[in-house]
LOMARVO-795218 format. One record per residue: residue in three letters; chain; x, y, z of N, C-alpha, C in turn. Coordinates in nm, 2 decimals, m for minus. Layout:
N
('ala','A',(X,Y,Z),(X,Y,Z),(X,Y,Z));
...
***
This chain:
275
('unk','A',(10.43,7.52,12.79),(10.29,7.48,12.81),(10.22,7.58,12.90));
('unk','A',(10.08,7.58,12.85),(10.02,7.68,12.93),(9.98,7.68,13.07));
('unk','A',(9.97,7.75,13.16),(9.90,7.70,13.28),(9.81,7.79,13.32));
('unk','A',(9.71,7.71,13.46),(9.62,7.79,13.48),(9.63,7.83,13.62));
('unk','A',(9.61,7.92,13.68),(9.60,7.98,13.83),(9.52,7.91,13.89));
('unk','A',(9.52,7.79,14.01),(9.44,7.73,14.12),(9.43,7.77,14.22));
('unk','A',(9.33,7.82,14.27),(9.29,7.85,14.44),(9.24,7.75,14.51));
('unk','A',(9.33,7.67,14.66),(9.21,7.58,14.69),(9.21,7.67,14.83));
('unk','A',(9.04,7.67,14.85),(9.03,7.73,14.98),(8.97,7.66,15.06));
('unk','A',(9.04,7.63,15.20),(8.93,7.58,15.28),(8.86,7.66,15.35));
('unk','A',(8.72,7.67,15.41),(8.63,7.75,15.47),(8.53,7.69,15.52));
('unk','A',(8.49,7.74,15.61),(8.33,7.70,15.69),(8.22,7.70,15.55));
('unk','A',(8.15,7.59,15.54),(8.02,7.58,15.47),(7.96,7.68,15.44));
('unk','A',(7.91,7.76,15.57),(7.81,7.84,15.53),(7.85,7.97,15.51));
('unk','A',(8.00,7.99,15.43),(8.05,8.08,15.36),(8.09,8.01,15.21));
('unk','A',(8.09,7.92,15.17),(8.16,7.87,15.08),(8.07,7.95,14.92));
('unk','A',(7.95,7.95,14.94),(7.87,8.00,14.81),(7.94,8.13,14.82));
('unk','A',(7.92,8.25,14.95),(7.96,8.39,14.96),(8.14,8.40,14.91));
('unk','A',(8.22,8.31,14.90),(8.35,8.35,14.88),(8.35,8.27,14.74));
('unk','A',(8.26,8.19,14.68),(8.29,8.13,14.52),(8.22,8.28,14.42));
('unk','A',(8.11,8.35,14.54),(8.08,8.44,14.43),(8.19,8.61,14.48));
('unk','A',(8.27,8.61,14.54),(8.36,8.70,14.56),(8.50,8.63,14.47));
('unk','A',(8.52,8.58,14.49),(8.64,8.51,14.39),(8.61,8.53,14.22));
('unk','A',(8.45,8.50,14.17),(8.40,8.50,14.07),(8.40,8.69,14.05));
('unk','A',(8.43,8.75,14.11),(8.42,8.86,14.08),(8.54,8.98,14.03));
('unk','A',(8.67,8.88,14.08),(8.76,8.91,14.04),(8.84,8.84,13.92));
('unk','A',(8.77,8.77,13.87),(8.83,8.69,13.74),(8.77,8.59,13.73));
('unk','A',(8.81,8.46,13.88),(8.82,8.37,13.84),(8.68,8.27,13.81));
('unk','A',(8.70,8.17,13.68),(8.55,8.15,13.64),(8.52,7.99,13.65));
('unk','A',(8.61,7.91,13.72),(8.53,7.76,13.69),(8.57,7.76,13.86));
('unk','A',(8.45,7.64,13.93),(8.46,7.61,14.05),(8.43,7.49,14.07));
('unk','A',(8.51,7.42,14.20),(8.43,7.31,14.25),(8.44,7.25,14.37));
('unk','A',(8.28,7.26,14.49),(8.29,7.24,14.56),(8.38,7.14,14.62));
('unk','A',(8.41,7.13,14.76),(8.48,7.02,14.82),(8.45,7.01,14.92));
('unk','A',(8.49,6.87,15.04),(8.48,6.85,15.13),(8.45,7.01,15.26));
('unk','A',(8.59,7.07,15.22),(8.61,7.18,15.31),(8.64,7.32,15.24));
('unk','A',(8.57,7.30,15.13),(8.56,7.41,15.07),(8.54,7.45,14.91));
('unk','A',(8.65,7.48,14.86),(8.61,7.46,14.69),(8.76,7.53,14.62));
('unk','A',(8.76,7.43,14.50),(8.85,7.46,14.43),(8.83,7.59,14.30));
('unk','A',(8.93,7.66,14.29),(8.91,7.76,14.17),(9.02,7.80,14.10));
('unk','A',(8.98,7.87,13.97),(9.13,7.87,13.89),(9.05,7.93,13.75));
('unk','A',(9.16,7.96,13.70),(9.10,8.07,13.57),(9.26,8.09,13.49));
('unk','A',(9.27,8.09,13.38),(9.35,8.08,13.25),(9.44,8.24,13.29));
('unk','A',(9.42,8.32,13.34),(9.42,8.43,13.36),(9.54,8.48,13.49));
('unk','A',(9.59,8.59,13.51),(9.71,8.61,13.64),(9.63,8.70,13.66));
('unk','A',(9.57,8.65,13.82),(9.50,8.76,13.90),(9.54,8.82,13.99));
('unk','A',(9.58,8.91,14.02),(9.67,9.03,14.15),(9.63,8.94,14.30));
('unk','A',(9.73,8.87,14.34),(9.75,8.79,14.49),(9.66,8.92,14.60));
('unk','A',(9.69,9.01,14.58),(9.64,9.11,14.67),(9.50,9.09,14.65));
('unk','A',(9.40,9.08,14.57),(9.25,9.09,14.56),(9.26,8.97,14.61));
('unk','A',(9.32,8.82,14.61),(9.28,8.74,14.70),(9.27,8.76,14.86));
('unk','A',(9.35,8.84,14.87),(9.42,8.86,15.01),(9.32,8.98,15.06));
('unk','A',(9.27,9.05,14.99),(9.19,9.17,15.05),(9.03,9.05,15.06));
('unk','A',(8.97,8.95,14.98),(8.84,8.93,15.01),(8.89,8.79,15.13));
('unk','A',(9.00,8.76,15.17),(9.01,8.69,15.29),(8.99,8.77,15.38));
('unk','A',(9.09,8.86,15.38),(9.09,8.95,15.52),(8.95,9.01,15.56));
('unk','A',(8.86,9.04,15.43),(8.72,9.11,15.48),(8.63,8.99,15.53));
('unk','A',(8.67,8.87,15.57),(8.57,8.76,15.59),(8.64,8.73,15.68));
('unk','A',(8.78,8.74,15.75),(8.85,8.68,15.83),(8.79,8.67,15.99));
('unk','A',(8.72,8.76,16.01),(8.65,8.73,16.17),(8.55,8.68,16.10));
('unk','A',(8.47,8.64,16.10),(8.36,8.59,16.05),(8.40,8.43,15.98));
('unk','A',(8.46,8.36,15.96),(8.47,8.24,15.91),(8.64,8.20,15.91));
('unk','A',(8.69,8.11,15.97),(8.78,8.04,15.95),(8.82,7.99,15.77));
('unk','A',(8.92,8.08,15.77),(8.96,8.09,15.59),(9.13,8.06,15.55));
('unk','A',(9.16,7.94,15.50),(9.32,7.98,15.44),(9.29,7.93,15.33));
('unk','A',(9.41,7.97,15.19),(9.40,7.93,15.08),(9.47,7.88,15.02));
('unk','A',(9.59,7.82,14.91),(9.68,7.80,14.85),(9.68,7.79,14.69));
('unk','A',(9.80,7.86,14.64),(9.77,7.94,14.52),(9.85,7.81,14.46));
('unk','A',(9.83,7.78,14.33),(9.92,7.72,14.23),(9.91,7.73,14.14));
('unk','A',(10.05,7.70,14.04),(9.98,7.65,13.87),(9.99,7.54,13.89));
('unk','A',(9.86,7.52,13.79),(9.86,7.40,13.70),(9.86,7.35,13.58));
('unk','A',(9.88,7.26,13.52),(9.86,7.24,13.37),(9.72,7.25,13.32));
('unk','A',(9.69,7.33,13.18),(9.64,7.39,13.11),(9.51,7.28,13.10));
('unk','A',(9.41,7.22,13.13),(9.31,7.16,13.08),(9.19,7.17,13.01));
('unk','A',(9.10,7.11,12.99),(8.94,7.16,12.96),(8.87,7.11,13.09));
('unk','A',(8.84,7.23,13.14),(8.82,7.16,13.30),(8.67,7.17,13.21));
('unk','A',(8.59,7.22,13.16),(8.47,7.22,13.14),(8.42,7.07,13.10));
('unk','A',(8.50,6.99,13.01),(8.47,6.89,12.95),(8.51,6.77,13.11));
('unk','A',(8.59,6.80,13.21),(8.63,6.74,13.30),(8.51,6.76,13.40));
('unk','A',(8.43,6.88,13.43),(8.36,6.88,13.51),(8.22,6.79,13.47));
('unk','A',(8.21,6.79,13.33),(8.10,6.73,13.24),(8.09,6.61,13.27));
('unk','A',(8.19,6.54,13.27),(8.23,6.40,13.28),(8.18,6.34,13.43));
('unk','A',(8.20,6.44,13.52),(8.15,6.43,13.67),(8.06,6.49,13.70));
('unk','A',(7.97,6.50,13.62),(7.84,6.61,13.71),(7.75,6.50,13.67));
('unk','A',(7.68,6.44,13.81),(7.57,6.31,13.71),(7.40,6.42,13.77));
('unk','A',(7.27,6.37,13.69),(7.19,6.40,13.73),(7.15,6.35,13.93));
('unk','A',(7.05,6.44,13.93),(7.00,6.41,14.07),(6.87,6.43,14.09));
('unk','A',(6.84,6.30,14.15),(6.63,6.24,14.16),(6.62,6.26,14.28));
('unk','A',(6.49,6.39,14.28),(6.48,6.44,14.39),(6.30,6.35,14.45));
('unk','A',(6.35,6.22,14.56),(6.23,6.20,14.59),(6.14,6.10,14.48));
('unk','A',(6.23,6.06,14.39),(6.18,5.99,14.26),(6.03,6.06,14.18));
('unk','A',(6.05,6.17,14.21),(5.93,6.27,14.12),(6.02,6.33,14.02));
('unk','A',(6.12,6.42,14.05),(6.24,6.56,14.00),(6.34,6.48,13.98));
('unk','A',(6.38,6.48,13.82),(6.53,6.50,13.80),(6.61,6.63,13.74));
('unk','A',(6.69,6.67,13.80),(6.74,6.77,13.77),(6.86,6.73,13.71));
('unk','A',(6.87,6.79,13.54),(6.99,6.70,13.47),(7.08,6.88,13.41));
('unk','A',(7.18,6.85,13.35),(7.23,6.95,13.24),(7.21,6.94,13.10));
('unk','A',(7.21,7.03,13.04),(7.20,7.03,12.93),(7.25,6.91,12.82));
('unk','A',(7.35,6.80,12.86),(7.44,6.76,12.78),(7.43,6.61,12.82));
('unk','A',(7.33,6.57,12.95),(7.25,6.48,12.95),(7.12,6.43,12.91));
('unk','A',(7.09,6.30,12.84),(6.97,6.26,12.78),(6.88,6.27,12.85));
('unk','A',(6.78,6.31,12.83),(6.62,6.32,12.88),(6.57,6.26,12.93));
('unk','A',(6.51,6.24,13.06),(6.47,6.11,13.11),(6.35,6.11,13.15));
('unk','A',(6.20,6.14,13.04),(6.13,6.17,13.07),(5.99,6.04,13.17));
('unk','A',(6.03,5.98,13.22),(5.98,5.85,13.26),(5.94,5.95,13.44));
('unk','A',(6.02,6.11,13.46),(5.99,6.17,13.56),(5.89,6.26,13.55));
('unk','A',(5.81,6.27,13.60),(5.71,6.43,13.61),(5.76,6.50,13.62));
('unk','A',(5.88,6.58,13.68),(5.97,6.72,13.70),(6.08,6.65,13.60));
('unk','A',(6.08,6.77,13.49),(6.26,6.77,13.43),(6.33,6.93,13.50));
('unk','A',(6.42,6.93,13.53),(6.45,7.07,13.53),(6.61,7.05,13.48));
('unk','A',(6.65,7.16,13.38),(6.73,7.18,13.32),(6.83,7.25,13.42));
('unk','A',(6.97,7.25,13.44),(7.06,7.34,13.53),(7.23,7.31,13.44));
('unk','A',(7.25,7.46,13.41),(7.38,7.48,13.37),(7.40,7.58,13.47));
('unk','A',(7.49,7.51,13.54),(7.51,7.57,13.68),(7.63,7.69,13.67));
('unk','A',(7.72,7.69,13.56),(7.85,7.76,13.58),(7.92,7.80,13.69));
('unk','A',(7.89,7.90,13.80),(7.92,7.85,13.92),(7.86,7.91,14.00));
('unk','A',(7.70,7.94,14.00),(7.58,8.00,14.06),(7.59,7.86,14.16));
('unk','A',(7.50,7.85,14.30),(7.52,7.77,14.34),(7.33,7.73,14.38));
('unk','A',(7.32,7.60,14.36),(7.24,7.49,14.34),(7.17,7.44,14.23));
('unk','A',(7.21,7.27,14.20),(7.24,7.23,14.12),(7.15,7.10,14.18));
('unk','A',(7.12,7.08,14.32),(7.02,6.96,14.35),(7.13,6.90,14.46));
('unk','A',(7.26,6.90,14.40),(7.39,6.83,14.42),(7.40,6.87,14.57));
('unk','A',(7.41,7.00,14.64),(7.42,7.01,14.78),(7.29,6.94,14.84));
('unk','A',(7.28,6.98,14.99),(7.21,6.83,15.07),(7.07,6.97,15.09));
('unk','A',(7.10,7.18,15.12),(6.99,7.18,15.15),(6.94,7.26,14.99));
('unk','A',(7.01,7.25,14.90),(6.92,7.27,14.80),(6.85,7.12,14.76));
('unk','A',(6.84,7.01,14.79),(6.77,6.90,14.79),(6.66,6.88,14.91));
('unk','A',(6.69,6.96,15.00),(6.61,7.00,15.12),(6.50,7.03,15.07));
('unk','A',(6.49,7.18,14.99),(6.42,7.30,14.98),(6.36,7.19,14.84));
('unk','A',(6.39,7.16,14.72),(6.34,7.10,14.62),(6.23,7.00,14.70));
('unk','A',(6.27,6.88,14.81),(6.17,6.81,14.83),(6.08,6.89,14.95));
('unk','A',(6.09,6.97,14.98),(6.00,7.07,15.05),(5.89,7.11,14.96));
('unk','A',(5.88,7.16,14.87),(5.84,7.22,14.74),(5.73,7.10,14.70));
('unk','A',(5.77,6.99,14.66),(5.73,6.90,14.63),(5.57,6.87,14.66));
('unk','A',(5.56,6.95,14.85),(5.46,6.87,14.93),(5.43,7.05,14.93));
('unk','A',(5.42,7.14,14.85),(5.36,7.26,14.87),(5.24,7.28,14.74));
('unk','A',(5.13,7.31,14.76),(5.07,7.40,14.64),(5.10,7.47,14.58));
('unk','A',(5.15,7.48,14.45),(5.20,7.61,14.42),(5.12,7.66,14.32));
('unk','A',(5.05,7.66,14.27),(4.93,7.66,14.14),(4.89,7.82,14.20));
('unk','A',(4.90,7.85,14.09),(4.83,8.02,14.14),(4.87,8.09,14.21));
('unk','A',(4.98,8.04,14.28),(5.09,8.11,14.42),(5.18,8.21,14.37));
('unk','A',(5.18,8.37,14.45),(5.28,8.42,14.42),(5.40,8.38,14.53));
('unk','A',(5.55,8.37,14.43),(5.66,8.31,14.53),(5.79,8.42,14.46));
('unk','A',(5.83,8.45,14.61),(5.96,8.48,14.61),(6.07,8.39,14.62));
('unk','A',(6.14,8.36,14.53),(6.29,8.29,14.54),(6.43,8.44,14.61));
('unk','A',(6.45,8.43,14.75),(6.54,8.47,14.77),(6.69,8.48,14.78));
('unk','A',(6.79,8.56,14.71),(6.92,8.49,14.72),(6.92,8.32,14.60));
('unk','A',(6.86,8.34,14.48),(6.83,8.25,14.36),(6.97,8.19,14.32));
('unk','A',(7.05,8.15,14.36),(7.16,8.13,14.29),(7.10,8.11,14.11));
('unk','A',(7.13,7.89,14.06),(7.07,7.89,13.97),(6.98,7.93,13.87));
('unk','A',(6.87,7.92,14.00),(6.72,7.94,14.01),(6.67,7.83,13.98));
('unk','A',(6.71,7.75,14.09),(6.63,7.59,14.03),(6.56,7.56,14.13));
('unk','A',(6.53,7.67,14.23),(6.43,7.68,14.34),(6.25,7.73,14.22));
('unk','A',(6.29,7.83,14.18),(6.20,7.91,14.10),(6.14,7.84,14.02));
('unk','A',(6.27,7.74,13.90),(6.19,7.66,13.83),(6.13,7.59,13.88));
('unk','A',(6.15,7.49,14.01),(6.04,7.39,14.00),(5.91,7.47,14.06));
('unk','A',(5.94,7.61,14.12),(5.79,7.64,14.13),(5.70,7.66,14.03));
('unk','A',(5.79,7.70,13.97),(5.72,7.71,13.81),(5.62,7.59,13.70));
('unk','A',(5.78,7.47,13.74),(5.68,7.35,13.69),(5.56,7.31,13.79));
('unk','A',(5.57,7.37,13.91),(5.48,7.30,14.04),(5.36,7.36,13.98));
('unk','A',(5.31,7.46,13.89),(5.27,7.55,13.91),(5.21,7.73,13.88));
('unk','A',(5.34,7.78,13.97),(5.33,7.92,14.02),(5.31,8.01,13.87));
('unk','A',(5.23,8.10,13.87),(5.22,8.18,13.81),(5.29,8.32,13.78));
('unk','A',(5.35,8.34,13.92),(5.35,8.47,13.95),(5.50,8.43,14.04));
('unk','A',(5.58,8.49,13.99),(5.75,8.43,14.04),(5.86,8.54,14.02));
('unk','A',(5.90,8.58,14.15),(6.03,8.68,14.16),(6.13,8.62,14.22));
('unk','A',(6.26,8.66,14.14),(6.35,8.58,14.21),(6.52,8.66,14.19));
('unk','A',(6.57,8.65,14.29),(6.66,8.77,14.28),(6.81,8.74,14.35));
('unk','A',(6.89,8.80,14.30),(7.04,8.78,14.41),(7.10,8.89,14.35));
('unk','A',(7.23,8.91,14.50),(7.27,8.99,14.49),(7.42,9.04,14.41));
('unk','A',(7.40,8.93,14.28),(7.54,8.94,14.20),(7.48,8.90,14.01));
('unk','A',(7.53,9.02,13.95),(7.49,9.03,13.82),(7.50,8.85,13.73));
('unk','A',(7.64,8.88,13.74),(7.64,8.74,13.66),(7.59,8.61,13.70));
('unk','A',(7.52,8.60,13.83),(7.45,8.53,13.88),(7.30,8.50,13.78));
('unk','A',(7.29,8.65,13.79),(7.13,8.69,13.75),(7.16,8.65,13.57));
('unk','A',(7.24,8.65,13.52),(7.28,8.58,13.38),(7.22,8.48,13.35));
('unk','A',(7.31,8.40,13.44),(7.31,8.24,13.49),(7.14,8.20,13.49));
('unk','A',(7.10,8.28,13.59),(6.96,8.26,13.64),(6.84,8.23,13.52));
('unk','A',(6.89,8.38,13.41),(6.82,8.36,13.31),(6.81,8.29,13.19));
('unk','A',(6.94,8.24,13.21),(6.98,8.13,13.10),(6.90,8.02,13.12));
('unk','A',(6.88,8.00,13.23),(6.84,7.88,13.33),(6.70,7.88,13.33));
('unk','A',(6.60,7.95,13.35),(6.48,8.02,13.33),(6.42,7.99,13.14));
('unk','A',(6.49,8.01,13.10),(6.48,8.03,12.95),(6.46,7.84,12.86));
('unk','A',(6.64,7.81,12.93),(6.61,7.65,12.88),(6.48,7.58,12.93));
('unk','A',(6.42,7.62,13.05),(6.30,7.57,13.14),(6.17,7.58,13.06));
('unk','A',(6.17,7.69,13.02),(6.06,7.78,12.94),(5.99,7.82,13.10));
('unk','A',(6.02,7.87,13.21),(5.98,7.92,13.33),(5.98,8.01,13.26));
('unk','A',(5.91,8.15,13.32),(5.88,8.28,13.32),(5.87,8.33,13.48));
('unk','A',(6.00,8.44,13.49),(6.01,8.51,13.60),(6.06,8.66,13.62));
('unk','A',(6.01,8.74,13.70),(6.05,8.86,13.69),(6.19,8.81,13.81));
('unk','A',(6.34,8.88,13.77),(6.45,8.89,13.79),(6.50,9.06,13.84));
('unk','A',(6.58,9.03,13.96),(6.64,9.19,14.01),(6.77,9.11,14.06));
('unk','A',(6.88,9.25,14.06),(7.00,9.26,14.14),(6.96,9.30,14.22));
('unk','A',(7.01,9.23,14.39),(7.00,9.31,14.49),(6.97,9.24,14.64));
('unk','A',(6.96,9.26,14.73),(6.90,9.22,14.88),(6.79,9.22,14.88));
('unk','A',(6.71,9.13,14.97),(6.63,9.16,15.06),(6.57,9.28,15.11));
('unk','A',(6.72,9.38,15.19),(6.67,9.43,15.22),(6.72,9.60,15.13));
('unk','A',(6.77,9.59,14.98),(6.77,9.74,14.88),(6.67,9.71,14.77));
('unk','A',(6.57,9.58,14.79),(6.46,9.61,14.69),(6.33,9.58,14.72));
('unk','A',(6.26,9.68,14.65),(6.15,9.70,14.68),(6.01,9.63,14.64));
('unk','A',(5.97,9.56,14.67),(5.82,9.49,14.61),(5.69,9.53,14.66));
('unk','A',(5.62,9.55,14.58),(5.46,9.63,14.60),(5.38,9.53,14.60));
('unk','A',(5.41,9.35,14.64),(5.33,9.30,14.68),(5.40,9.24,14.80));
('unk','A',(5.27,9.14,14.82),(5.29,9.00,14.95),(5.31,8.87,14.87));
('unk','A',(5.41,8.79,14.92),(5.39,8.66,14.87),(5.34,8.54,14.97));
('unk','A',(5.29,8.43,14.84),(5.26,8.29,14.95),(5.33,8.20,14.99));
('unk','A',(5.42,8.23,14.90),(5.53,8.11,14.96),(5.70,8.21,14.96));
('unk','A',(5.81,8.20,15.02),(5.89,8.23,15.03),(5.99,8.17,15.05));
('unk','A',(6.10,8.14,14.95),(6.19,8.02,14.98),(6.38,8.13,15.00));
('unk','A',(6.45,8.10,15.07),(6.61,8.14,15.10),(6.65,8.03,15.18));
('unk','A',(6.70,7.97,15.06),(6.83,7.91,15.07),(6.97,7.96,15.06));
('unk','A',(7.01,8.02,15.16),(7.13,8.11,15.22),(7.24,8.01,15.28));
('unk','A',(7.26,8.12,15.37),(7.35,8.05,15.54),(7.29,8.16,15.64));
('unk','A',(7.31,8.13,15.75),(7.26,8.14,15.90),(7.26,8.31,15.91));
('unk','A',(7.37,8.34,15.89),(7.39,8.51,15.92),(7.28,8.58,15.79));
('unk','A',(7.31,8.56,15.71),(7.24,8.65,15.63),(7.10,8.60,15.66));
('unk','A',(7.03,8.45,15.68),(6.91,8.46,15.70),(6.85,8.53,15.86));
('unk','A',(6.94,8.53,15.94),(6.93,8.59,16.08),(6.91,8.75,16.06));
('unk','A',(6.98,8.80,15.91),(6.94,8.94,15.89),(6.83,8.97,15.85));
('unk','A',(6.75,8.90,15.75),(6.67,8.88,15.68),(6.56,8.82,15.70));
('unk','A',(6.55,8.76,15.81),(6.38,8.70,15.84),(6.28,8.82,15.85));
('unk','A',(6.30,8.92,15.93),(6.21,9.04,15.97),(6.17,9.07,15.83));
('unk','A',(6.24,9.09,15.72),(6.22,9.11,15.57),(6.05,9.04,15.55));
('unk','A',(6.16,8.92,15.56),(6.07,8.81,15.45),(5.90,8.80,15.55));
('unk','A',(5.92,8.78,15.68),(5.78,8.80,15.77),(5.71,8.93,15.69));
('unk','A',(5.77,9.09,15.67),(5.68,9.17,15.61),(5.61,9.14,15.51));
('unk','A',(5.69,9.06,15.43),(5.66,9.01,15.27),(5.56,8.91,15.27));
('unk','A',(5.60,8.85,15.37),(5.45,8.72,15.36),(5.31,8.75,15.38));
('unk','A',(5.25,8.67,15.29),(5.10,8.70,15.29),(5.03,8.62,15.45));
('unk','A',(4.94,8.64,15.53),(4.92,8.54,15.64),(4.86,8.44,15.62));
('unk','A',(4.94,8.34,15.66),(4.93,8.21,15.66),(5.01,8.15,15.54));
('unk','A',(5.08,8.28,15.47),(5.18,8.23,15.41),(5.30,8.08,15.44));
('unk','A',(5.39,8.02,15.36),(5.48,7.98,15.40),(5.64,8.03,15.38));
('unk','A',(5.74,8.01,15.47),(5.86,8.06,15.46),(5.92,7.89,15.47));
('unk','A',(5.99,7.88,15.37),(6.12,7.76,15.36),(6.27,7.83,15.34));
('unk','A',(6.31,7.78,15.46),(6.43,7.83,15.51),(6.56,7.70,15.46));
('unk','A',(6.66,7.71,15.40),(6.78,7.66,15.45),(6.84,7.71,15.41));
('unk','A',(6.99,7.66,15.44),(7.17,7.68,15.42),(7.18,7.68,15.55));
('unk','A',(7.16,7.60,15.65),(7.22,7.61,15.81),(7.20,7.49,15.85));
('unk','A',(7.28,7.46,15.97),(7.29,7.29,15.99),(7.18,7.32,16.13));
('unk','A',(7.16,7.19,16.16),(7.08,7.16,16.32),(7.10,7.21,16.39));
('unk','A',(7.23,7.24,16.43),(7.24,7.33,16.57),(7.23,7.45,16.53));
('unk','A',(7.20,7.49,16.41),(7.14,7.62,16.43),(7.02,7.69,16.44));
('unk','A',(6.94,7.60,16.44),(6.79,7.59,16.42),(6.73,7.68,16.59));
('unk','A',(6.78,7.62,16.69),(6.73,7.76,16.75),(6.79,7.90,16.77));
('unk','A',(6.84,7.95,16.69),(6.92,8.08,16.68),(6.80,8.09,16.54));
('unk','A',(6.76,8.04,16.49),(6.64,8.07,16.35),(6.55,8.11,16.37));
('unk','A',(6.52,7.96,16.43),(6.35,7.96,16.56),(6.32,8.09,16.61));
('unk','A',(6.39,8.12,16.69),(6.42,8.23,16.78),(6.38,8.36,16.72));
('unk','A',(6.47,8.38,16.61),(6.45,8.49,16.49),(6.31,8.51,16.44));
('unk','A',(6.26,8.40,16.37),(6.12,8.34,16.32),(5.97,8.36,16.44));
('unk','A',(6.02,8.34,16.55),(5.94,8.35,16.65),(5.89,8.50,16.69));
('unk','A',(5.99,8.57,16.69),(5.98,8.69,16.72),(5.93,8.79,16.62));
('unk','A',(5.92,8.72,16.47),(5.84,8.77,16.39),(5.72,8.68,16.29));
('unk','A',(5.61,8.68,16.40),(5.53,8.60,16.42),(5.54,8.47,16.32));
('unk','A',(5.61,8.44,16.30),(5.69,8.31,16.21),(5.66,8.17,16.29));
('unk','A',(5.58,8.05,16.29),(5.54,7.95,16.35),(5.62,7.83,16.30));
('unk','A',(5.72,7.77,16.36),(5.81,7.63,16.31),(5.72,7.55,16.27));
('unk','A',(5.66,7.49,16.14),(5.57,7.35,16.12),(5.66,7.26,16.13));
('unk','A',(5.78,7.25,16.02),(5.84,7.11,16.02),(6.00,7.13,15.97));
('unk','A',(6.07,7.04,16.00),(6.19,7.06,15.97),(6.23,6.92,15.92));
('unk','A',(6.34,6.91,15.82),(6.37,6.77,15.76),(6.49,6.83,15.72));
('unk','A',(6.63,6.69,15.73),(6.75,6.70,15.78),(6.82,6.60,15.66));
('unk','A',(6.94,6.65,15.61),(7.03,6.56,15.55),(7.13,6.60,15.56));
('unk','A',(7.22,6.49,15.61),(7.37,6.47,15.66),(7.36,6.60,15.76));
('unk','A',(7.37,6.63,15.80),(7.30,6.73,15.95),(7.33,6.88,15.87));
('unk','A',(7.23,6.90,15.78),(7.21,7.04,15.73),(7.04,7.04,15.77));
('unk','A',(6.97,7.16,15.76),(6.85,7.15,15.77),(6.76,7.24,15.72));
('unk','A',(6.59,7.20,15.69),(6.55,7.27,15.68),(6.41,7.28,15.73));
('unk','A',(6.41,7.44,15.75),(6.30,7.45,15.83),(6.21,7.53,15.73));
('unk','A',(6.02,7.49,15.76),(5.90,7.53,15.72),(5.83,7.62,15.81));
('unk','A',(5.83,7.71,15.81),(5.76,7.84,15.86),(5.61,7.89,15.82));
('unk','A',(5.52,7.94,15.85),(5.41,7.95,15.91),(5.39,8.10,15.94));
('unk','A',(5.33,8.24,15.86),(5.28,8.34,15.88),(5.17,8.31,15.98));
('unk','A',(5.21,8.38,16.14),(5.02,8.32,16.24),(4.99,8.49,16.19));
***
């Protein structure tokens, strides 16, 4: 019988997206989150050493162990299907997959075949940043989606709205994902590989949304403050409560003003303010 290669890793949260898209880059292609980390596995024999080299490159930086197994051969796709339910964001937004019936009784549909880009509605601050969105203007707004996993940030600005939408991350098959995603939506967005801070934009935007983790947005706020138009807004998450003054702080120092923050299961997110 056939089997397949499992990785379960445990890890700190606000690495779990950055190590499902380093794993994904060495073969392996179905994922799923977990309590303390995420499971993975792929049909495929992947060299133990490429595991072992993208732990050790994260190993100061996040508490990481893993455990390798086979297992028996399944359709995890039709098993993940079976467990992915929609999610009502705020009783406006449902965000369903492809392979669920339509429920149009909502104002927001958004389509998400997530494969293993990450947000899906399903984590607490991509549900954050969605009902953030919700209570923004977006009609006429140019918005940057930064670090886009899905891009189900983008599309609802899109349904909100926005005319004018760039949205970008820093891994190809991501940006696939993105457009696949974009396409079923009937959204329209301009798409790049890359950072923050290796690409280049020849405007300002009005709204700006990164849903990250804490380090990369601590590198990157100075970015996104140049980017913003004044009186723009910045919507921040992937970081829990206590980290909010190490953000603040960040935010502060580039004229960035805290308006509001709103919290689930102690993740957070905070609303920024170009003074």
């Amino acid at each position: 019988m056939s089997k397949d290669q499992q990785v379960i890793v445990s890890c700190s949260a606000d690495f779990t997206d950055i190590f499902m898209a380093e794993f994904a880059a060495i073969g392996y292609d179905s994922f799923q989150e977990t309590d303390s980390g995420f499971i993975t596995l792929t049909n495929s024999i992947i060299d133990i050493q490429l595991v072992e080299e993208i732990i050790d490159r994260y190993q100061q930086q996040s508490k990481v162990s893993y455990i390798i197994k086979e297992v028996k051969q399944e359709n995890w796709n039709k098993k993940w299907e079976e467990s992915y339910e929609p999610i009502i964001v705020e009783g406006k937004c449902i965000v369903r997959a492809s392979f669920h019936p339509p429920q149009p009784e909502f104002p927001i549909e958004i389509i998400i075949n997530p494969r293993m880009s990450f947000g899906t509605g399903h984590h607490e601050t991509t549900y954050l940043m969605m009902k953030a969105q919700l209570e923004l203007d977006h009609a006429n707004k140019a918005i940057l989606d930064a670090g886009t996993g899905t891009g189900i940030l983008s599309i609802m600005a899109g349904k909100l709205g926005s005319d004018s939408l760039i949205a970008y991350d820093n891994d190809e098959w991501v940006i696939d994902n993105l457009q696949e995603n974009l396409k079923i939506n009937k959204v329209v967005a301009k798409t790049y590989i890359g950072t923050i801070q290796t690409l280049y934009f020849d405007k300002t935007f009005d709204v700006i949304m990164a849903n990250i983790n804490k380090n990369i947005l601590l590198n990157d706020i100075p970015f996104y403050a140049r980017l913003l138009k004044k009186g723009g807004n910045l919507l921040l998450s992937g970081f829990y409560e206590n980290d909010l003054p190490d953000i603040k702080n960040s935010a502060q120092q580039n004229d960035l003003n805290l308006v509001n923050t709103d919290t689930r299961k102690s993740w957070m997110m905070a609303k920024f303010v170009l003074e």
